[in-house]
C-alpha positions in Angstrom: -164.5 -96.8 108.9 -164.6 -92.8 109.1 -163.4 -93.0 112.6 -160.5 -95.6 111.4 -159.3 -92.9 108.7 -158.9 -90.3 111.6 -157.1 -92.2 113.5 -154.6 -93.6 110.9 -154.8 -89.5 109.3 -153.5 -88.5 112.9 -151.2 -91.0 113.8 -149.5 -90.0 110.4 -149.5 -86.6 111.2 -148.4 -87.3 115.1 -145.0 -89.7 113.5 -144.2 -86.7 110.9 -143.6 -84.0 114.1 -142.5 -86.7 116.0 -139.7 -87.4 113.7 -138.9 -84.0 112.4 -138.3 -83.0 116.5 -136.4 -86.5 116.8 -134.1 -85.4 114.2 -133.6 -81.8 115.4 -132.4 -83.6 118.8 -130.5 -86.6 118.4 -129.1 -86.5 114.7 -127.3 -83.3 114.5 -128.9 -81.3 112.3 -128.8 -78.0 112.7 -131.9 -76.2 114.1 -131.8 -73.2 111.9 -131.8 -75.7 108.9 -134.7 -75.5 106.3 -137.5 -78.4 106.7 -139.1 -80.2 103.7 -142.3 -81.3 105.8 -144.4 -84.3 103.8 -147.5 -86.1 104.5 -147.7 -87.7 100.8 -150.2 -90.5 100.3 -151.8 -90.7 103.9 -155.3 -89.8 103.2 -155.3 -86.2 104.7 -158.3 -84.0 104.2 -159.3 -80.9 105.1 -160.9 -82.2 108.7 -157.1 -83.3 109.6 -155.9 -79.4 109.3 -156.4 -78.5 112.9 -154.7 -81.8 113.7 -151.7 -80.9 111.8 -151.6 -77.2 113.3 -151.8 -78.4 116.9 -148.8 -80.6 116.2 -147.1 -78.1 114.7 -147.3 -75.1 117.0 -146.2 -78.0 119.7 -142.9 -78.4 117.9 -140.4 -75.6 119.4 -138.9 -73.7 116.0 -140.5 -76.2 113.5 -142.9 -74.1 111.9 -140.8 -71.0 111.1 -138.3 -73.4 109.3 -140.5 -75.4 107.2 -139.9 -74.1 103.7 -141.3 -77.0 101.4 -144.8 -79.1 102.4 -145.9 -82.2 100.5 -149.5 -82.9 100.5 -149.8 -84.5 97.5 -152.0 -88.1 96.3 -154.8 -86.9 99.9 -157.9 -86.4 99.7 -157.7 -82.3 99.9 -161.3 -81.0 98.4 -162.3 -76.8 97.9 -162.9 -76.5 101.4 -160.2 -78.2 102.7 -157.8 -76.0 100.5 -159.0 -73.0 102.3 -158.4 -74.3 105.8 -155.1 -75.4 105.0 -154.0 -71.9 103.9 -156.0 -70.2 106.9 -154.6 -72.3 109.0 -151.1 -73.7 107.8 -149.6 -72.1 104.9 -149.8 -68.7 105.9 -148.6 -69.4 109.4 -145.3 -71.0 108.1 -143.7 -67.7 107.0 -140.5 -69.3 105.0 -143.0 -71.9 102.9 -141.9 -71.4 99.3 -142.9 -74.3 97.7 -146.1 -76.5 98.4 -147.3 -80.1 96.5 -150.9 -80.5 96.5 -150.5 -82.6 93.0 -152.8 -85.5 93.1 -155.7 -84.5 95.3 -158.4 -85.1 92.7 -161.2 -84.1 94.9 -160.0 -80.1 94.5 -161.4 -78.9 91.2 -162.0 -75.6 90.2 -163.4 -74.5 93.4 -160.2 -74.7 94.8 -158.3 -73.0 92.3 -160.4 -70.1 93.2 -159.0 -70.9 96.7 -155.6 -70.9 95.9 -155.8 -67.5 94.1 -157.6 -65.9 96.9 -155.0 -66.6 99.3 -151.9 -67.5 97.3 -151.0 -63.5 97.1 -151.0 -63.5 100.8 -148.1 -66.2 101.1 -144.3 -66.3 100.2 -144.9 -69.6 97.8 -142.8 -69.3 94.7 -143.6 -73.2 93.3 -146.5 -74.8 93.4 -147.6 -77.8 92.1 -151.2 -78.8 91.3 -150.6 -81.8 89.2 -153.6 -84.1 88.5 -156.1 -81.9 91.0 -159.8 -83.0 88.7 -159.3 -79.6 87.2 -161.9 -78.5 84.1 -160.7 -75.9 81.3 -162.5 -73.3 83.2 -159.9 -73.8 86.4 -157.1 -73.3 83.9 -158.8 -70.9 82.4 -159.2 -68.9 85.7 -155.4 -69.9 86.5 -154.7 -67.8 83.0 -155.9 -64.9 84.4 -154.8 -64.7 88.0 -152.3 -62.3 87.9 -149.2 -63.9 90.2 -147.4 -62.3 92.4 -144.0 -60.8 90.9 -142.0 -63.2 93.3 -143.9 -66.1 91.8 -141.8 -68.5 89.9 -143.3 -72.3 88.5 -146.8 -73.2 88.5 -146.9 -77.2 87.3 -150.2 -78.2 86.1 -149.0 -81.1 84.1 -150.7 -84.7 84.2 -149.1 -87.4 85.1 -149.8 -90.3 87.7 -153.6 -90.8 88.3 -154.7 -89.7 85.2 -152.7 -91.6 83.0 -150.2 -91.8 80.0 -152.9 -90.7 77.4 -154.5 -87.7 79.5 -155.7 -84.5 77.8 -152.1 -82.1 78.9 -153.9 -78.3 79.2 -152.2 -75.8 77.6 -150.9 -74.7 80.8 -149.1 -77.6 81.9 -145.9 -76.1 82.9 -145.5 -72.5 83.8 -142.3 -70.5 84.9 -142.7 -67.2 85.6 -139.6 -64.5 85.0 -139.2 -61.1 85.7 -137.0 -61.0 83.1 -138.3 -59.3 79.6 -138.9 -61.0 76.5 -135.7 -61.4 74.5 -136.1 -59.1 71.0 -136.6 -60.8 67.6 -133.6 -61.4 65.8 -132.3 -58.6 63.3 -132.1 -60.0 60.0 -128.5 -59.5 58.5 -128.4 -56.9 55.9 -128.9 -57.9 52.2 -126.0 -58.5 50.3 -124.5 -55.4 48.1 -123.9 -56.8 44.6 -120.2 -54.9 43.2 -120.5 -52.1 40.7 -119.7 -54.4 37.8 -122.7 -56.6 38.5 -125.1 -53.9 38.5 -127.4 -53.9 35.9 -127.3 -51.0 32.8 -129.4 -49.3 30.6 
């Protein structure tokens, strides 16, 4: 059954480059174009990273244009997180954004993970939607400090978990360098005319 999985994992992988390259060729598009890249819902783990790499660094061009990756509803655990930043994310140098919602087997191991290398990247959005995360992970999400360019960070539960799921304080987070808008000035108290005023 294991050796089934791999094969369907890289045959997945294999069709993705294979139609990405396909595209570049015979459709037109430009080759300086940015690439949304997904392999959502095909059972990738972390032992299918070097698979995707190899494909990748085959493709002429593809991995300095992929600017968006979707690896969400896999089966990505702690371990696997790591690898795919050592071995993906930080070699695409225009990835901004990057799905990994619905990989329920990450926990808060792999938060740790994420902050550990997510510093190192140019991702601005990610999202970590439904990932089997405890109050610790959040909690530990709290505290990393992001990186200035950093700009959403969508922990909100949806899908797997279902309509009447716990939603963490943190569900939705958009980061801005702008500052915090001052309170509003009250307007000034109203001056009652000379005649009102009271007399002794």
């Amino acid at each position: 059954e294991d050796k089934v999985m791999q094969t369907y994992v890289h045959f997945a992988v294999l069709a993705q480059c294979t139609l990405v390259n396909l595209l570049d060729e015979h459709a037109g598009r430009n080759p300086k174009d940015k690439l949304h890249f997904t392999l959502h819902g095909k059972q990738f783990s972390g032992s299918d990273v070097l698979t995707l790499r190899e494909q990748l660094s085959a493709l002429p061009h593809v991995e300095e244009r992929i600017a968006s990756l979707d690896l969400s509803r896999n089966l990505l655990d702690a371990d696997g997180c790591a690898t795919l930043f050592k071995d993906v994310a930080l070699r695409l140098p225009v990835l901004t954004e990057l799905d990994l919602s619905e990989n329920p087997l990450m926990g808060p191991a792999a938060m740790r993970t994420i902050c550990l290398y997510l510093g190192s990247s140019v991702i601005d959005v990610l999202h970590l939607r439904a990932c089997g995360m405890s109050n610790d992970a959040i909690k530990h999400l709290q505290r990393f400090k992001f990186p200035k360019e950093f700009r959403r960070l969508d922990l909100s539960v949806g899908g797997s978990e279902g309509k009447g799921a716990h939603r963490p304080a943190l569900a939705t987070r958009t980061c801005s360098q702008r500052p915090p808008a001052p309170p509003p000035v009250p307007p000034p108290a109203p001056t009652l005319p000379n005649a009102c005023h009271p007399t002794n």
